[in-house]
Z-matrix of the N, CA and C atoms (Angstrom, degrees):
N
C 1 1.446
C 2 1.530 1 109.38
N 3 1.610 2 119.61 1 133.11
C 4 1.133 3 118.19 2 171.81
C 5 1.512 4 138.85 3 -62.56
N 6 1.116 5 133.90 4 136.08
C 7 1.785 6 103.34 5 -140.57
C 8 1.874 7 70.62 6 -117.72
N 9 1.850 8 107.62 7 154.69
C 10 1.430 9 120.79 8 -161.56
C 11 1.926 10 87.30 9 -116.73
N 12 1.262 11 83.25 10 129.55
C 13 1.797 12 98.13 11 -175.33
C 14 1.848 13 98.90 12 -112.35
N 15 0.937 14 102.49 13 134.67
C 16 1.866 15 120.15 14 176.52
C 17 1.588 16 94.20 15 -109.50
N 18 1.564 17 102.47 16 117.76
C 19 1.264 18 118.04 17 139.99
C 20 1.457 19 141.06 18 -113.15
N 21 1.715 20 110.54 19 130.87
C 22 1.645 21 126.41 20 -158.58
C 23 1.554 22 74.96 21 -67.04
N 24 1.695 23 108.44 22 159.86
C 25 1.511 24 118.04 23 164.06
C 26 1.022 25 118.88 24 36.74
N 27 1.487 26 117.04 25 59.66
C 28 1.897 27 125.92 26 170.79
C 29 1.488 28 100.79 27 -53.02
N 30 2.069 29 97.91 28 -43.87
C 31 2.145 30 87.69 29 -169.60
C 32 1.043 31 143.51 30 -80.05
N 33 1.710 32 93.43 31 4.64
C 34 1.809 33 107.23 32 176.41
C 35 1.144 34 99.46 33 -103.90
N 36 1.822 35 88.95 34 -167.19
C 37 1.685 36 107.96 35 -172.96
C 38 1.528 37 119.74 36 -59.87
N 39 1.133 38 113.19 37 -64.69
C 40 1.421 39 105.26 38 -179.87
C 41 1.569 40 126.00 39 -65.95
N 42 1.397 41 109.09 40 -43.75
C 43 1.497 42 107.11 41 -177.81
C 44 2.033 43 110.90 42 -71.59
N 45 1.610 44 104.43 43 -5.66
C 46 1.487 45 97.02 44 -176.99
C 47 1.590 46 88.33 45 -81.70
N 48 1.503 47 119.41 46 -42.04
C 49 1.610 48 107.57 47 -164.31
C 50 1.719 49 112.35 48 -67.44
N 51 1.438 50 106.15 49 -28.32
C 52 1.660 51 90.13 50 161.47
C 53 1.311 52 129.57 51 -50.64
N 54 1.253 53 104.69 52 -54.14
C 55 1.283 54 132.68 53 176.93
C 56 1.991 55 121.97 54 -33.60
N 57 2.050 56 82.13 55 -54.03
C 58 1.415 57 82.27 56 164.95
C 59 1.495 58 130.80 57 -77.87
N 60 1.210 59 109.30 58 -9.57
C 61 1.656 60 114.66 59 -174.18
C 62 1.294 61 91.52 60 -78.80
N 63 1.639 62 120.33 61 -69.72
C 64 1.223 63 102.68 62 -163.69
C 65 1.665 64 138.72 63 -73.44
N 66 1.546 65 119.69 64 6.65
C 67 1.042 66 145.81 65 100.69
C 68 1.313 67 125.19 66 9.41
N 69 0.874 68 102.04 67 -85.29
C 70 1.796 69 115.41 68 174.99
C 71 1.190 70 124.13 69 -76.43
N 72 1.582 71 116.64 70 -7.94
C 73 1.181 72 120.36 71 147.66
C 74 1.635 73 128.73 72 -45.86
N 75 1.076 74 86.11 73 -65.27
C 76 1.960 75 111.21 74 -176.96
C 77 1.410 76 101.26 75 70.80
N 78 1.278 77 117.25 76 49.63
C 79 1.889 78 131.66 77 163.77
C 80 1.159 79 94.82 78 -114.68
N 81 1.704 80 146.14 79 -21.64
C 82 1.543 81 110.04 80 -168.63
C 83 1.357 82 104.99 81 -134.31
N 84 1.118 83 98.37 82 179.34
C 85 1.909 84 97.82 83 162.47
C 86 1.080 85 106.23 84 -99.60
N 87 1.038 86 121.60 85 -178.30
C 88 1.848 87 124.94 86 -158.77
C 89 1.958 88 107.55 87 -152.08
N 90 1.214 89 118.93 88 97.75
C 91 1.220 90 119.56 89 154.89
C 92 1.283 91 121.38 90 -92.70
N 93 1.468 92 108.45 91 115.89
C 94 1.507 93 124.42 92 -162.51
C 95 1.851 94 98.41 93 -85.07
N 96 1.378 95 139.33 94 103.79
C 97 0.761 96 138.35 95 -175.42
C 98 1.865 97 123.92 96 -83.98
N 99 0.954 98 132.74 97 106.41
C 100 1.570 99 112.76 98 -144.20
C 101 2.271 100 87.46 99 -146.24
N 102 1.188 101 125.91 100 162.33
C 103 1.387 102 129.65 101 175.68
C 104 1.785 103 111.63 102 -59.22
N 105 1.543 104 90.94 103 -59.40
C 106 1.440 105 118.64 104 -168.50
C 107 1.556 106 108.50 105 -101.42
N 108 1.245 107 143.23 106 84.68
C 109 1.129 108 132.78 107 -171.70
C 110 1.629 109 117.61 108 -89.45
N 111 1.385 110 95.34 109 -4.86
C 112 1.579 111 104.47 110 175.20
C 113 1.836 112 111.35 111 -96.03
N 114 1.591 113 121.39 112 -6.73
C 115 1.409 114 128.85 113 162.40
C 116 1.049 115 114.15 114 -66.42
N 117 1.380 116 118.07 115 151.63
C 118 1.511 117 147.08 116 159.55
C 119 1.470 118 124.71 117 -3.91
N 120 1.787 119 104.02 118 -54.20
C 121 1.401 120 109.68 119 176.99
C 122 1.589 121 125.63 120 -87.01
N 123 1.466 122 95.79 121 -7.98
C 124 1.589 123 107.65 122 166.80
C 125 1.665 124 117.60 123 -73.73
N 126 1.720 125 104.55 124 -50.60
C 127 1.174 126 87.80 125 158.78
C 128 1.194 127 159.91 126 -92.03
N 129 1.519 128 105.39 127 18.14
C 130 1.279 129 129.41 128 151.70
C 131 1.226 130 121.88 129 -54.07
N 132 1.379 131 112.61 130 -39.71
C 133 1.746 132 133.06 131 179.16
C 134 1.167 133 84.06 132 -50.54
N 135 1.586 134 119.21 133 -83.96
C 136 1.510 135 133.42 134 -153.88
C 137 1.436 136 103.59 135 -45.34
N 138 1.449 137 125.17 136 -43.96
C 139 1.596 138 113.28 137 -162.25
C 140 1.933 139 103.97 138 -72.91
N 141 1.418 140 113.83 139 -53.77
C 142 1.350 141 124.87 140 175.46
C 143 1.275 142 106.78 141 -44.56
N 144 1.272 143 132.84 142 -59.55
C 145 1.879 144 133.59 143 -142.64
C 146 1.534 145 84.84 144 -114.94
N 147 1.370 146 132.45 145 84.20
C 148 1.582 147 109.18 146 171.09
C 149 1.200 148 107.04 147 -73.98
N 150 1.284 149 127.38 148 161.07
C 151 1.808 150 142.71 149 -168.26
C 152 1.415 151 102.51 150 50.74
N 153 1.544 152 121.98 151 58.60
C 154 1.244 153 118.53 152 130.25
C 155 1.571 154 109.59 153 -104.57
N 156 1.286 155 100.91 154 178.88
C 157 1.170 156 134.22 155 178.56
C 158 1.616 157 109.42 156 -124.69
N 159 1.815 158 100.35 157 125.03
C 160 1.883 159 126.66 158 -173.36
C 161 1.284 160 94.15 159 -100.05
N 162 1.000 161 122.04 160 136.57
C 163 1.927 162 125.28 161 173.02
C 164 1.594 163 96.33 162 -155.08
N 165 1.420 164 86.04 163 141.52
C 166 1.608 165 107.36 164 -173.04
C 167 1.484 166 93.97 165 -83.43
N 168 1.854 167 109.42 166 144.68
C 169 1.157 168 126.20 167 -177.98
C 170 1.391 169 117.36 168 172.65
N 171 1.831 170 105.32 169 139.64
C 172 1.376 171 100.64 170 -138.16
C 173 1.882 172 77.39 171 -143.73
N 174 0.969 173 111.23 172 143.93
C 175 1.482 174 101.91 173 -169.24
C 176 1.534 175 109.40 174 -123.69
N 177 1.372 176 101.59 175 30.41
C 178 1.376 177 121.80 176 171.74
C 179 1.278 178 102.87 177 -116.38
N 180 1.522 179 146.31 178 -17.64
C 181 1.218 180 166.03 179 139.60
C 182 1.484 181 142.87 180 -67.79
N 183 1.548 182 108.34 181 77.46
C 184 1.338 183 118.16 182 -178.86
C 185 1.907 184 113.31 183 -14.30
N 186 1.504 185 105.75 184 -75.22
C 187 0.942 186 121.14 185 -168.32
C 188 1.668 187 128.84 186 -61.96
N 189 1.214 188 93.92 187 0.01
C 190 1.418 189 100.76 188 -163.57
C 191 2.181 190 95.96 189 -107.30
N 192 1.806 191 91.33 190 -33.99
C 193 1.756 192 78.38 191 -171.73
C 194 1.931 193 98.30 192 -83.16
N 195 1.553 194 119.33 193 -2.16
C 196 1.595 195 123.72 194 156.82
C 197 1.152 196 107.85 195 -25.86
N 198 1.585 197 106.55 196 -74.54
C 199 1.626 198 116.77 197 -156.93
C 200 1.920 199 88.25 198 -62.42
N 201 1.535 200 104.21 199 -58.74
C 202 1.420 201 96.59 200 -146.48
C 203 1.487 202 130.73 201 -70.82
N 204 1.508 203 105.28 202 12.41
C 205 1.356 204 144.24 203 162.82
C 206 1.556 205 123.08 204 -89.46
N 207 0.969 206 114.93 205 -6.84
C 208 1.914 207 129.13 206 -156.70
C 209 1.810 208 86.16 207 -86.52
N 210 1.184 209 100.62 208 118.68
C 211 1.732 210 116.02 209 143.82
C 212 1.965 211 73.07 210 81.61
N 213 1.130 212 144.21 211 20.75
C 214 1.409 213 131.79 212 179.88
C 215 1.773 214 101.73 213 -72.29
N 216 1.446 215 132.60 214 150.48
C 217 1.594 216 112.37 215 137.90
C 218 0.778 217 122.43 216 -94.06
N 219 1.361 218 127.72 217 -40.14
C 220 1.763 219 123.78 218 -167.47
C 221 1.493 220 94.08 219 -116.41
């Protein structure tokens, strides 16, 4: 089974370069974790990485990294 990896800050520097490695893997699924998932640099995510997944998440907000953690493994 393919195991689904969440990354904090898909739209910056560091969390995009995870992002791209594991990416280029093609072992996981990828929840791109970002504030605004409906901005500019999210859908940049979406056009570059097709079959990820954008999820809103705010890490000043309990409730919000809930969802964007739900059913995650790594």
């Amino acid at each position: 089974m393919t195991k689904t990896v969440a990354i904090i800050g898909a739209t910056g520097l560091q969390g995009g370069g995870v992002l791209n490695s594991l990416y280029d893997t093609g072992k996981y699924k990828i929840r791109a974790l970002t504030r605004n998932p409906s901005g500019e640099p999210a859908k940049l995510l979406l056009m570059k990485y097709p079959g990820i997944e954008v999820a809103a998440a705010d890490l000043d907000d309990t409730e919000s990294l809930r969802k964007a953690f739900k059913d995650i493994d790594i």
